[in-house]
C-alpha positions as CSV (number, residue, x, y, z in Angstrom):
1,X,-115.2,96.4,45.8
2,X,-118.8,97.7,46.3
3,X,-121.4,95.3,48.4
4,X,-124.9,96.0,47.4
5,X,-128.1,93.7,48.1
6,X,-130.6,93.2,44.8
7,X,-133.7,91.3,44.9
8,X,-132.3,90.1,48.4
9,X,-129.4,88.5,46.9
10,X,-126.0,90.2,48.1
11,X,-123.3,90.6,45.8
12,X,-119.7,92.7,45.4
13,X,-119.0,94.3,42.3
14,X,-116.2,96.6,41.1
15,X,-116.7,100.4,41.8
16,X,-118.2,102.6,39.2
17,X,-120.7,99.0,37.7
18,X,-123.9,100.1,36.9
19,X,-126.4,98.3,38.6
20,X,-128.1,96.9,35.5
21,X,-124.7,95.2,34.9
22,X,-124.8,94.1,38.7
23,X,-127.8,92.8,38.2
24,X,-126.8,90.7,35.2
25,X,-124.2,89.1,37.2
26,X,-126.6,87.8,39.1
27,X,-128.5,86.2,36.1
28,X,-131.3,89.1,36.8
29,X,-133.8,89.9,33.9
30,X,-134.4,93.8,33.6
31,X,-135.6,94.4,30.2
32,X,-133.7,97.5,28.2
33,X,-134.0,99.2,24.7
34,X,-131.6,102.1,24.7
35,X,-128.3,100.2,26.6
36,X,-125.4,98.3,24.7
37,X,-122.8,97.0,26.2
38,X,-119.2,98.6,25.0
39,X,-121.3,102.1,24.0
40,X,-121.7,104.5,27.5
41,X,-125.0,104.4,29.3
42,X,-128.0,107.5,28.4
43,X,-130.8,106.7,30.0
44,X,-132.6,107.8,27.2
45,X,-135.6,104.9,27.3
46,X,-135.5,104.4,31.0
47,X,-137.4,101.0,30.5
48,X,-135.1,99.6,32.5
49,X,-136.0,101.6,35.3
50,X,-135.7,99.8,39.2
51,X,-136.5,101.1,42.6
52,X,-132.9,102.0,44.6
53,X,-132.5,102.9,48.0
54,X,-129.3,104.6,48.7
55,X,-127.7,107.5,51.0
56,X,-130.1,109.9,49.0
57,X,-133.1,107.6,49.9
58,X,-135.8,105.9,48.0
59,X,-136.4,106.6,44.2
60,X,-136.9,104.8,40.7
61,X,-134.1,105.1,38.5
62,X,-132.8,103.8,35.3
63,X,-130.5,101.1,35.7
64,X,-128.6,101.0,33.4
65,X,-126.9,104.7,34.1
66,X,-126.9,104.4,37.8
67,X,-123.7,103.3,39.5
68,X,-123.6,101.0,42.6
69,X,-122.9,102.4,46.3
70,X,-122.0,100.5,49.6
71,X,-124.7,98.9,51.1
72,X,-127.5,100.3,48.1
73,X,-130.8,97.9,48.2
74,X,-132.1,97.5,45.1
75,X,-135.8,96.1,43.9
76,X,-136.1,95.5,39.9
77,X,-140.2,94.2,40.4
78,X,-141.9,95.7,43.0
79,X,-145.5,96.9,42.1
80,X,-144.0,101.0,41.4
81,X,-141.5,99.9,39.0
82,X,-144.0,97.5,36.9
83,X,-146.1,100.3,37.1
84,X,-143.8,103.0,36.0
85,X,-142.2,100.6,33.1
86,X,-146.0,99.7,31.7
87,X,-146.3,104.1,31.8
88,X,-143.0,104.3,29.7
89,X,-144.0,101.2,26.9
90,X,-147.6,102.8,26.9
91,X,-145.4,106.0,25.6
92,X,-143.1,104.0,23.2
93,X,-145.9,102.0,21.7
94,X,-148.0,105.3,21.3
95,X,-145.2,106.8,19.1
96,X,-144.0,103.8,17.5
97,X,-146.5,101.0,17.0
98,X,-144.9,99.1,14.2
99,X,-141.9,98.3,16.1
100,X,-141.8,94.7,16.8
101,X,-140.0,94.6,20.1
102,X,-142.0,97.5,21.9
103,X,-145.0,95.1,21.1
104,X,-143.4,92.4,22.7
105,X,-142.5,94.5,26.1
106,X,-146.4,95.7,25.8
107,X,-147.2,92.5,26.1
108,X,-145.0,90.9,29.0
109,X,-145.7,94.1,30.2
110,X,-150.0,93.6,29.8
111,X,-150.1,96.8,27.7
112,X,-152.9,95.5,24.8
113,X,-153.1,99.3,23.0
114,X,-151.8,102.1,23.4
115,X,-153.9,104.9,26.0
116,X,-152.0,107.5,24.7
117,X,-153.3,109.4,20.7
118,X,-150.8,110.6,18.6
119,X,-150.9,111.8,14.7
120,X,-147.4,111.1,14.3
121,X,-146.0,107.5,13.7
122,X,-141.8,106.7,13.8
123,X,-140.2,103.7,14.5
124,X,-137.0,105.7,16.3
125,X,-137.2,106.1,19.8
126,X,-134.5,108.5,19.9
127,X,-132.4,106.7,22.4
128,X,-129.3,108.4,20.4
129,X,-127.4,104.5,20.8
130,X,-126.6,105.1,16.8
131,X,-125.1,108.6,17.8
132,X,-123.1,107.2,20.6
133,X,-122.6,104.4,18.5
134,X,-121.1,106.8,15.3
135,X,-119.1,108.8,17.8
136,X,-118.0,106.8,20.7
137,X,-117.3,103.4,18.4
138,X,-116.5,104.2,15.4
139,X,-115.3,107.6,15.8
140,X,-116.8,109.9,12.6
141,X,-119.5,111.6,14.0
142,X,-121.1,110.9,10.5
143,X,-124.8,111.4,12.6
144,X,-126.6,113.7,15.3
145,X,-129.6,114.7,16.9
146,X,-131.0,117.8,14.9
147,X,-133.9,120.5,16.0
148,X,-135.1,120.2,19.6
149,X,-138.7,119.0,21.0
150,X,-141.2,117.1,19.5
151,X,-139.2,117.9,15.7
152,X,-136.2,116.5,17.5
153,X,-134.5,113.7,15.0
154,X,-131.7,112.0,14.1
155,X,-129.7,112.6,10.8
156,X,-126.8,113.3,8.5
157,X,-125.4,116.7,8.5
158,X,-128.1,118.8,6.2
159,X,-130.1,115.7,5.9
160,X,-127.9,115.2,3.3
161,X,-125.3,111.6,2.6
162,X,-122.3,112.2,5.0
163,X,-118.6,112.1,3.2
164,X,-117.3,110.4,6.7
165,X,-119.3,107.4,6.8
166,X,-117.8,104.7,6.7
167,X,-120.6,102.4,5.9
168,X,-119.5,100.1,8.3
169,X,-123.1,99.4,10.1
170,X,-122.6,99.9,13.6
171,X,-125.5,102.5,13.8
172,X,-128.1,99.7,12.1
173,X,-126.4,97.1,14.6
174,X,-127.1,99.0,18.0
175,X,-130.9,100.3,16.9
176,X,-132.9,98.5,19.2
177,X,-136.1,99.1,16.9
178,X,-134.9,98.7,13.1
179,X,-135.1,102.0,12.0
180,X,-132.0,102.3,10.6
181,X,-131.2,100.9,7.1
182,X,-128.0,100.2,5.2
183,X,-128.4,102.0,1.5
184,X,-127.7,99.5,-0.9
185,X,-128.1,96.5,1.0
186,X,-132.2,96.4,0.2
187,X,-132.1,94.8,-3.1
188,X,-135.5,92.9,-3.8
189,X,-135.0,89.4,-2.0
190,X,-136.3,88.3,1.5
191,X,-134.8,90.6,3.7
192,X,-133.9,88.6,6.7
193,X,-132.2,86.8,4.1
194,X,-129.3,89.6,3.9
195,X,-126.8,89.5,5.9
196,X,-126.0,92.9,5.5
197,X,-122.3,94.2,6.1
198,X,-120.0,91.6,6.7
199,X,-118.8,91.4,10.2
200,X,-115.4,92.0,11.0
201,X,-114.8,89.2,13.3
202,X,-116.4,85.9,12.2
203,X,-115.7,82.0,12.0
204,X,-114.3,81.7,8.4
205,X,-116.8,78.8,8.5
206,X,-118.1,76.2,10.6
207,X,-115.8,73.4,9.9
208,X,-112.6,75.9,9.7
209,X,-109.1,74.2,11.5
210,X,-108.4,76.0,13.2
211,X,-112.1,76.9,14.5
212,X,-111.0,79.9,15.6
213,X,-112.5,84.0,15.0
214,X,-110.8,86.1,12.6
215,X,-110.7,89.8,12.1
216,X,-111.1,91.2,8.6
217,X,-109.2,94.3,8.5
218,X,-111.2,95.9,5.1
219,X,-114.1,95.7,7.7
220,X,-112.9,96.0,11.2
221,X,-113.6,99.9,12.4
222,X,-110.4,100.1,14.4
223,X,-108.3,99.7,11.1
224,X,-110.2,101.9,9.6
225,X,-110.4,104.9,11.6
226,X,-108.1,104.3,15.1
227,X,-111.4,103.9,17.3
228,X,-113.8,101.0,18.3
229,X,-111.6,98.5,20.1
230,X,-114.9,96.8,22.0
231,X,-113.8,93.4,20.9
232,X,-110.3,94.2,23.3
233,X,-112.9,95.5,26.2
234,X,-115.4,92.3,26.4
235,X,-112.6,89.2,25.5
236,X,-112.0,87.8,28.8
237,X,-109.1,85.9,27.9
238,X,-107.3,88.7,26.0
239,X,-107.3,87.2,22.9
240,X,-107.1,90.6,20.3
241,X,-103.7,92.0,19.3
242,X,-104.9,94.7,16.9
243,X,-101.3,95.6,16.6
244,X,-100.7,92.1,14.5
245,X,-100.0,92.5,11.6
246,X,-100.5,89.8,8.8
247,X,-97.7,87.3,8.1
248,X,-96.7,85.4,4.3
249,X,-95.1,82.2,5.1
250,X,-93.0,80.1,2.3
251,X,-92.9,76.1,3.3
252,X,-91.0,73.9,0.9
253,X,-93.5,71.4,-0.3
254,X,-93.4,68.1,-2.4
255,X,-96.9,67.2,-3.2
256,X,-99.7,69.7,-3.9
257,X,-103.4,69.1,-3.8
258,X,-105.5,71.5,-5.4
259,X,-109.1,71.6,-4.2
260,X,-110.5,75.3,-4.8
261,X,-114.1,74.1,-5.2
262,X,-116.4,76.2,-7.2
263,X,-118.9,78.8,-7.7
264,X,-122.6,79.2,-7.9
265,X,-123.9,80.3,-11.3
266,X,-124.7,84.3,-10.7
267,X,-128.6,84.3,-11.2
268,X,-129.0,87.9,-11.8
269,X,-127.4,87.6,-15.6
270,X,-130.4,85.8,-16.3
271,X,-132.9,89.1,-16.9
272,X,-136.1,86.5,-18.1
273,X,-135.9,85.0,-14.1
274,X,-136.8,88.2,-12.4
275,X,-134.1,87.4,-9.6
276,X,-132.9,91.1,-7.6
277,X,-136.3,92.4,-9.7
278,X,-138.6,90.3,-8.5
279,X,-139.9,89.6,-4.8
280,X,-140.2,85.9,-3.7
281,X,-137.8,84.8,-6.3
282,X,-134.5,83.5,-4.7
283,X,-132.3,81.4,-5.5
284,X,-130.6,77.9,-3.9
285,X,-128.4,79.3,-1.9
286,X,-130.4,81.4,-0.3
287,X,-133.2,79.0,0.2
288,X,-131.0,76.6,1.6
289,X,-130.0,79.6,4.9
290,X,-133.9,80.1,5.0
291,X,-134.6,76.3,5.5
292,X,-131.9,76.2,7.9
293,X,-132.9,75.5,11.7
294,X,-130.0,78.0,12.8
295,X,-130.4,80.6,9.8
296,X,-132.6,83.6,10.0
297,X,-135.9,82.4,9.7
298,X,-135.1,79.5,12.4
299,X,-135.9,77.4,9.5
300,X,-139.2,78.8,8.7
301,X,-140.2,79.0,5.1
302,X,-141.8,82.3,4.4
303,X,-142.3,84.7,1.5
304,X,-141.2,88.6,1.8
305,X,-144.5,89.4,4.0
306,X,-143.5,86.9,6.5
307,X,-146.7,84.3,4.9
308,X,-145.9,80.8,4.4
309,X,-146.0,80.3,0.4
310,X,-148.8,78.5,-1.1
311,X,-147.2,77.6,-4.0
312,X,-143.3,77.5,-5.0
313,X,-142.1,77.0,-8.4
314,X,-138.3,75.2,-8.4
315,X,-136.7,75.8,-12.0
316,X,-134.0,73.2,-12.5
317,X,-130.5,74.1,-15.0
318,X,-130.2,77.2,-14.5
319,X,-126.9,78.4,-15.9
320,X,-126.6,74.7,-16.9
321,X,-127.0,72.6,-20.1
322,X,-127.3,76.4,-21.9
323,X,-125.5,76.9,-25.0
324,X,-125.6,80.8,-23.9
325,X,-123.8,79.9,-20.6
326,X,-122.6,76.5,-19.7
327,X,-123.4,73.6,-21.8
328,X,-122.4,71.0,-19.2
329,X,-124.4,69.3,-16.5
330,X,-123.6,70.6,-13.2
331,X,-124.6,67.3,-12.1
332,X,-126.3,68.5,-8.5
333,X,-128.7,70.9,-9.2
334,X,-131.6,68.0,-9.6
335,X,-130.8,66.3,-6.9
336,X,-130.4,69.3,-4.5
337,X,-133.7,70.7,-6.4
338,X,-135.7,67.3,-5.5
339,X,-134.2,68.4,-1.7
340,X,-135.6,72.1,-1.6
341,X,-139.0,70.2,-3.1
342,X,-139.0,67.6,-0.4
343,X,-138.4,70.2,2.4
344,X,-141.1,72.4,1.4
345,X,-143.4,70.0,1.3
346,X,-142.4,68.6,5.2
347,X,-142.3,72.1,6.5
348,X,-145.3,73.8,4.6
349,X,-148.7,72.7,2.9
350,X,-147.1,74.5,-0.5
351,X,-148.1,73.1,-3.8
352,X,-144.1,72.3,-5.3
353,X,-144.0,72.0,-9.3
354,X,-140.2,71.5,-10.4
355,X,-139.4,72.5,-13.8
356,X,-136.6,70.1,-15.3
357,X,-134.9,68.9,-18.4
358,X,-134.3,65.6,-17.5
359,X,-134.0,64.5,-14.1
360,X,-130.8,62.9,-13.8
361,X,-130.5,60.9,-10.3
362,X,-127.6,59.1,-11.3
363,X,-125.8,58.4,-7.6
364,X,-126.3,55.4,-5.1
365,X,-130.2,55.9,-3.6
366,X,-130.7,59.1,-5.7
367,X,-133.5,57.8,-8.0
368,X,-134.9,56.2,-5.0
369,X,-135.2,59.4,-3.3
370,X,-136.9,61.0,-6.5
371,X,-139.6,58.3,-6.4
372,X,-139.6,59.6,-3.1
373,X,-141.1,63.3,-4.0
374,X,-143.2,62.0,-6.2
375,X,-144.8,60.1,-3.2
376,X,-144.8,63.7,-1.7
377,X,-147.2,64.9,-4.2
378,X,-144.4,67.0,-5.7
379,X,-145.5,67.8,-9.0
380,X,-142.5,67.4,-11.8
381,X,-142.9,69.3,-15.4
382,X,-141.2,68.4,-18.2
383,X,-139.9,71.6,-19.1
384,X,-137.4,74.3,-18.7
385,X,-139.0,77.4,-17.4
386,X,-138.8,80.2,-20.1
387,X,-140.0,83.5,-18.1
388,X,-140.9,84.1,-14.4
389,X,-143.5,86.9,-14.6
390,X,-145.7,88.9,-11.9
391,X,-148.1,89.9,-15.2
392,X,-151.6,88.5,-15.0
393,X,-153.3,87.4,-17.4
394,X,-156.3,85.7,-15.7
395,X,-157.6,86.2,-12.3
396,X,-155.9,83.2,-10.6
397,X,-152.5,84.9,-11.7
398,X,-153.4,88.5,-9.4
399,X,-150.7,89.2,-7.2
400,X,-148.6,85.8,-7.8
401,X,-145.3,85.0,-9.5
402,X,-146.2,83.2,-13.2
403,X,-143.8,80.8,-14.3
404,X,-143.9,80.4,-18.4
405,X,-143.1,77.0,-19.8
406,X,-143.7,74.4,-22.6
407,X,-144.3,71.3,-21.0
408,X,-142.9,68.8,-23.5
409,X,-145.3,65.7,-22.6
410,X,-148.5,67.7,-22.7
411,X,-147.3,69.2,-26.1
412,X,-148.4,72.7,-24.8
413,X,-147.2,76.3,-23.6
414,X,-148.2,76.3,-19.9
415,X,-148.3,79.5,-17.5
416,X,-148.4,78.3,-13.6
417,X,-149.3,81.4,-10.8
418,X,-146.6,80.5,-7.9
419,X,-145.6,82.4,-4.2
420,X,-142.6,81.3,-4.8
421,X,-139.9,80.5,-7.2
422,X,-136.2,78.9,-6.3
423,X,-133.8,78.9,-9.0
424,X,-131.7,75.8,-8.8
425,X,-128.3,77.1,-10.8
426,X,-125.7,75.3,-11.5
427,X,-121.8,75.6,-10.8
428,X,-118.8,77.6,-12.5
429,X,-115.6,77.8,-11.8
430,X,-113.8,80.1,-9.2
431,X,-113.3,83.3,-10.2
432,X,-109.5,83.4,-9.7
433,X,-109.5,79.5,-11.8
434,X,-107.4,81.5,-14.6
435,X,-104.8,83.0,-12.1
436,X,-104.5,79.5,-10.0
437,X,-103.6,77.4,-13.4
438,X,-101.4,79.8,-14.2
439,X,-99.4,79.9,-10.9
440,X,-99.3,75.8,-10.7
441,X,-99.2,75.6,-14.2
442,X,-102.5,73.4,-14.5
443,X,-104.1,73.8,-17.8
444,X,-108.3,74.2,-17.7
445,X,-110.9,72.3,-20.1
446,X,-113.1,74.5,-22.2
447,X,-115.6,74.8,-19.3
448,X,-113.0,76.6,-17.6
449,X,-112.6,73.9,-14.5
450,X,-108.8,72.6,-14.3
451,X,-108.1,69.8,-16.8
452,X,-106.8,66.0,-15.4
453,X,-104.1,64.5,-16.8
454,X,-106.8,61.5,-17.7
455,X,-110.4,61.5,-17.5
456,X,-110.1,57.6,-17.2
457,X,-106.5,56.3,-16.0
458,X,-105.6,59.4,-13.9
459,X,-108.4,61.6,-12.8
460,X,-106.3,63.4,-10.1
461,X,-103.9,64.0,-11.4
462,X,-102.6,67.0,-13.4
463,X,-99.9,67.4,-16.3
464,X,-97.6,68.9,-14.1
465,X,-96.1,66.4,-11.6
466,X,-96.5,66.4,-7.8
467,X,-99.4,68.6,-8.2
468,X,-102.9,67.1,-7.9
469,X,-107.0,67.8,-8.2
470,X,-109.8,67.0,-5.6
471,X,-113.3,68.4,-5.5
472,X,-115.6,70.3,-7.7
473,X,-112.3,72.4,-8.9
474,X,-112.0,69.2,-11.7
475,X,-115.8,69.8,-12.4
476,X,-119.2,69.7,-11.2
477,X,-119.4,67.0,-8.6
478,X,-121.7,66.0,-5.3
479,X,-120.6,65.3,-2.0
480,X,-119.8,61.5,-2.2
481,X,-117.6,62.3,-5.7
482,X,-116.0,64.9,-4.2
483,X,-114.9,63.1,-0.7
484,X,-113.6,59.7,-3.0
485,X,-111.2,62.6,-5.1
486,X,-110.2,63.9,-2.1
487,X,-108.9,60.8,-1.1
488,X,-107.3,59.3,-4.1
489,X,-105.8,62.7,-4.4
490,X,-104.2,62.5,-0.7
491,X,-103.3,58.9,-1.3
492,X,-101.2,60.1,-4.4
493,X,-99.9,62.5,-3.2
494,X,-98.7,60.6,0.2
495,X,-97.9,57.7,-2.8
496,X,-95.4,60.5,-4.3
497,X,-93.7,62.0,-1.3
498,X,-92.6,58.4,-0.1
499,X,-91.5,57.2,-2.8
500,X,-88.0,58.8,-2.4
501,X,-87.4,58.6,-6.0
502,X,-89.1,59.8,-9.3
503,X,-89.2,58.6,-12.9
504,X,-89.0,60.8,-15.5
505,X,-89.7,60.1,-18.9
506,X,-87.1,59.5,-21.2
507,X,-88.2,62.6,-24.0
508,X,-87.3,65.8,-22.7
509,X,-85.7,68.9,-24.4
510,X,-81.7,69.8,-24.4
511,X,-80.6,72.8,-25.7
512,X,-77.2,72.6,-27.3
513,X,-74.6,75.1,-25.1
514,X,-72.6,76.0,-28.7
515,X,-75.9,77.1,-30.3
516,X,-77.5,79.1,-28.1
517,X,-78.1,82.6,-28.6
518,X,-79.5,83.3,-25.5
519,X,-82.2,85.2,-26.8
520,X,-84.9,84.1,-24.2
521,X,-87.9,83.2,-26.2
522,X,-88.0,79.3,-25.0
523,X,-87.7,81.0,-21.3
524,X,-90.6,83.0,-21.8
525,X,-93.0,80.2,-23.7
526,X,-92.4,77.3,-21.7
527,X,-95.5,76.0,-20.0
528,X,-93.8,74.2,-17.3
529,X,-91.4,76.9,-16.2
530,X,-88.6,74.3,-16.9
531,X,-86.5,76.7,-18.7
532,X,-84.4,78.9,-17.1
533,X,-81.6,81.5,-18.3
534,X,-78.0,81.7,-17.1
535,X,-77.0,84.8,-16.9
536,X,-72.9,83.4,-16.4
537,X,-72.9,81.3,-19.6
538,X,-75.8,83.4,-21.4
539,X,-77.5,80.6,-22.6
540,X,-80.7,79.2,-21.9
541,X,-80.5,75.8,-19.7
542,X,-83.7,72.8,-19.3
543,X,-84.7,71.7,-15.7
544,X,-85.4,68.1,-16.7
545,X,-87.4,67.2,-13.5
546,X,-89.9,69.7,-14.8
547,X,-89.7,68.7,-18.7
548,X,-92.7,67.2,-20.0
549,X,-91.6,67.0,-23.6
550,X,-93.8,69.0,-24.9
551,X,-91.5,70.6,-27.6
552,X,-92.9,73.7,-27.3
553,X,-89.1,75.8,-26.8
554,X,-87.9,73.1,-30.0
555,X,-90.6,74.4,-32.2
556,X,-90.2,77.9,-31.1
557,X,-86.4,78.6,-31.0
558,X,-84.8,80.5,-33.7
559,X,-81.3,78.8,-33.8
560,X,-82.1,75.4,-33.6
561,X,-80.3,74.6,-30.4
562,X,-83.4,73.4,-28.5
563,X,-84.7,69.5,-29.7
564,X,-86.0,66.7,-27.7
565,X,-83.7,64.2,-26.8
566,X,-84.3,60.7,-28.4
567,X,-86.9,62.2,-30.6
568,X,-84.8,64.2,-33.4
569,X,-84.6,63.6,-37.1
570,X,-83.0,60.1,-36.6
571,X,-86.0,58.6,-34.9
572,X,-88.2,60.4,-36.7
573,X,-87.0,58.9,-39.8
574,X,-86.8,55.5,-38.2
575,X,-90.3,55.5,-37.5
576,X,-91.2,56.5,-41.1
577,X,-88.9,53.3,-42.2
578,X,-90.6,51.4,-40.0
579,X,-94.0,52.0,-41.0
580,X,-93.5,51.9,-44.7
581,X,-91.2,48.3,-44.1
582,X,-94.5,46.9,-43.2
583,X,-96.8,48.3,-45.6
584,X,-94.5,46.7,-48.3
């Protein structure tokens, strides 16, 4: 261990710290730009410069490169250090006076303008953290410095896209000033609304159970190319075992509850809307991370340039009540519309017009809370917007977002100049909705959401026994709905598993042992999987627990051995009798 003094506070450290990371130990402010922990120190900025005193005497260095020595005295504010860090920002901000975080340093630092006069503007300091980053991290080398002096910058090999990049993001993580981008990651939305690469460790999400980090191997670095491991370095408890490899588990169930939820409707098919064409129009979901306290904006609502709007323009049904899309009612969009409408006008002084079909606030306190907005001065038109545009046709539209619509009580075509426009779209069902029914053999309603056994007498239930439905995975649904499902869903299913016995109904199929050809077909057409072939007797044999009756292997076998038992020729014939006895 390594006893040094620092701002007059002793402390031991382990030989070979640095004394930036000594001072941090301490809780010790020194402000950097070029150092990242896990990534090996250059010294390149040398903001976080400090005065040392050592064997070798007294002398400003950078911190975050020099190690520690026994008994080293170390000042990080005396009048020389402010002096020389105010020298190096004054430099920074000369060559790179768009760059947010230089500014700020200028001015903790008292540095108003720049003193220096330069022709040439850049927002990379050439601190070479993305090189180190590229080689020391990830391990491709996929960018380097290139030229020397004042041309001195940092690219791809030939200044031309590198085959070895992974596009994993570690170089636009560790830039201390923005200047690196991720290609194909810009598309025309708020940017600090893109999250960019996805991360490769992350909290599936915040109410997860466990609530525990993950790794994602298609994006973790160390997967991918052998290198990186800085997860392993900084985890104090020793946590990582990148040589884990993922594990299938089969548990014998006897209840299942399906609850797969949904999807947002995909904006972007909607070409008239301008969203990914047109800046300033986003949709719900990514209003609702803007408007949140802990998302990018800390909750701020802005527009592209960082401006509060003026104006925002919420279109209601989208992807909803559309015989090109989705004729049904997603049943939340005007509710979580009136929301977006009610937080605009609490955070900003924005004019909100909402655009609707008919506002349906059908829950408990709903319609109160739309007489609420319209106590806000939220302006609702009758109307589903036709067009968002950014072509003026009048002065008040220059340089705004023009939302085309009929308003059906006025009787007239209407074209309102917005900052802002939010479409509200509806839900669809999950992608993999198709694959799921097929596994669990659930059948799905012509809206493509998975079909109940009864809309009235049993909503949760499914035609396939022991298997159940909660959540928007049924169809659209709010919060309440979908928490009352859940329930009744649990509560049958716990109803089933303690029952200890089952009833079946009395019409299943047979298929007659003499008969059978054992040709298959009724294996391969049953919709319950209840038909399975034995391969001793070569026949074709019915799992009655899983019948339902359905008659589908009777209809389709070729030799007549399959039928439904107590519902053959004899009953049928008895119910004909029986119905023409009492017309006579």
């Amino acid at each position: 261990m390594v006893t040094l003094t620092i701002d007059d506070r002793e402390i031991q450290v382990e030989e070979g710290t640095t004394v930036l990371e000594a001072a941090r130990q301490l809780d010790i402010d020194i402000p950097t730009l070029c150092y990242y922990e896990g990534i090996t120190p250059y010294t390149a900025c040398r903001v976080c410069v400090v005065e040392v005193t050592d064997t070798t005497g007294r002398k400003l260095a950078a911190s975050c490169g020099y190690p520690v020595e026994e008994g080293m005295v170390v000042r990080t504010a005396t009048p020389d250090v402010l002096e020389a860090r105010k020298l190096i920002v004054d430099l920074l901000l000369a060559r790179c006076p768009g760059v947010d975080r230089i500014r700020q340093l200028a001015n903790e630092l008292g540095v108003a303008e720049s003193t220096f006069v330069t022709d040439k503007e850049d927002d990379c300091i050439l601190c070479g953290l993305c090189v180190r980053a590229c080689q020391e991290v990830v391990g491709v080398s996929a960018i380097n410095f290139r030229n020397r002096g004042v041309e001195r910058v940092v690219s791809t090999p030939f200044d031309q896209p590198s085959d070895v990049c992974i596009a994993c993001g570690a170089c636009a993580l560790v830039c201390p000033t923005g200047a690196i981008k991720i290609e194909g990651m810009d598309r025309v939305v708020h940017h600090e609304l893109d999250l960019g690469p996805p991360k490769a460790i992350h909290v599936p999400f915040a109410q997860a159970v466990p609530n525990v980090p993950v790794i994602d191997s298609e994006s973790c670095i160390h997967v991918k190319t052998g290198n990186c491991k800085v997860c392993d370095k900084v985890c104090g408890p020793g946590a990582i075992d990148h040589d884990m490899e993922d594990e299938y588990e089969e548990v014998e169930v006897g209840t299942i509850i399906l609850a797969t939820g949904y999807e947002p409707f995909d904006c972007s098919g909607l070409f008239q809307y301008g969203y990914k064409r047109l800046p300033n129009v986003i949709s719900g979901l990514e209003f609702e991370i803007m408007s949140n306290a802990g998302g990018p904006t800390g909750g701020r609502i802005v527009l592209e340039d960082g401006r509060p709007p003026s104006s925002v323009g919420i279109l209601h049904c989208i992807g909803s009540r559309d015989e090109n899309y989705n004729e049904y009612c997603s049943r939340v969009c005007c509710m979580y519309a009136m929301k977006f409408g009610h937080l605009v006008r609490e955070k900003t002084d924005a004019q909100v017009h909402e655009f609707y079909i008919d506002v349906r606030a059908f829950g408990k306190g709903y319609e109160e809370f739309y007489k609420r907005c319209l106590k806000e001065d939220v302006i609702f038109v009758r109307g589903k917007g036709a067009e968002v545009t950014n072509v003026a046709e009048s002065p008040e539209e220059k340089g705004k977002l023009v939302i085309v619509c009929e308003d059906t009580l006025l009787g007239e075509l209407r074209r309102i100049p917005v900052d802002m426009v939010i479409l509200a779209a509806g839900l669809v069902p999950r992608g993999d909705t198709d694959q799921v029914g097929r596994l669990f053999s659930v059948s799905r309603g012509k809206d493509g959401f998975f079909l109940e056994q009864h809309p009235k007498l049993a909503p949760v239930s499914t035609s396939s026994d022991g298997i159940f439905l909660a959540g928007a995975c049924q169809g659209p649904k709010d919060i309440p709905d979908s928490v009352a499902q859940g329930g009744a869903a649990a509560g049958a299913a716990l109803s089933l598993s303690g029952a200890g016995t089952i009833s079946l109904e009395p019409i299943t199929s047979v298929i007659e042992e003499t008969v059978c050809g054992g040709c298959k077909i009724c294996v391969s057409i049953c919709p319950f999987g209840a038909v399975e072939f034995d391969n001793e007797k070569k026949i074709s044999v019915v799992t009655e627990a899983l019948c339902k009756g359905c008659g589908t292997c009777a209809s389709a076998c070729t030799s007549g051995a399959a039928r439904q038992r107590h519902f053959g020729d004899a009953q049928i014939l008895a119910e004909i009798e029986g119905v023409l006895t009492e017309v006579n």
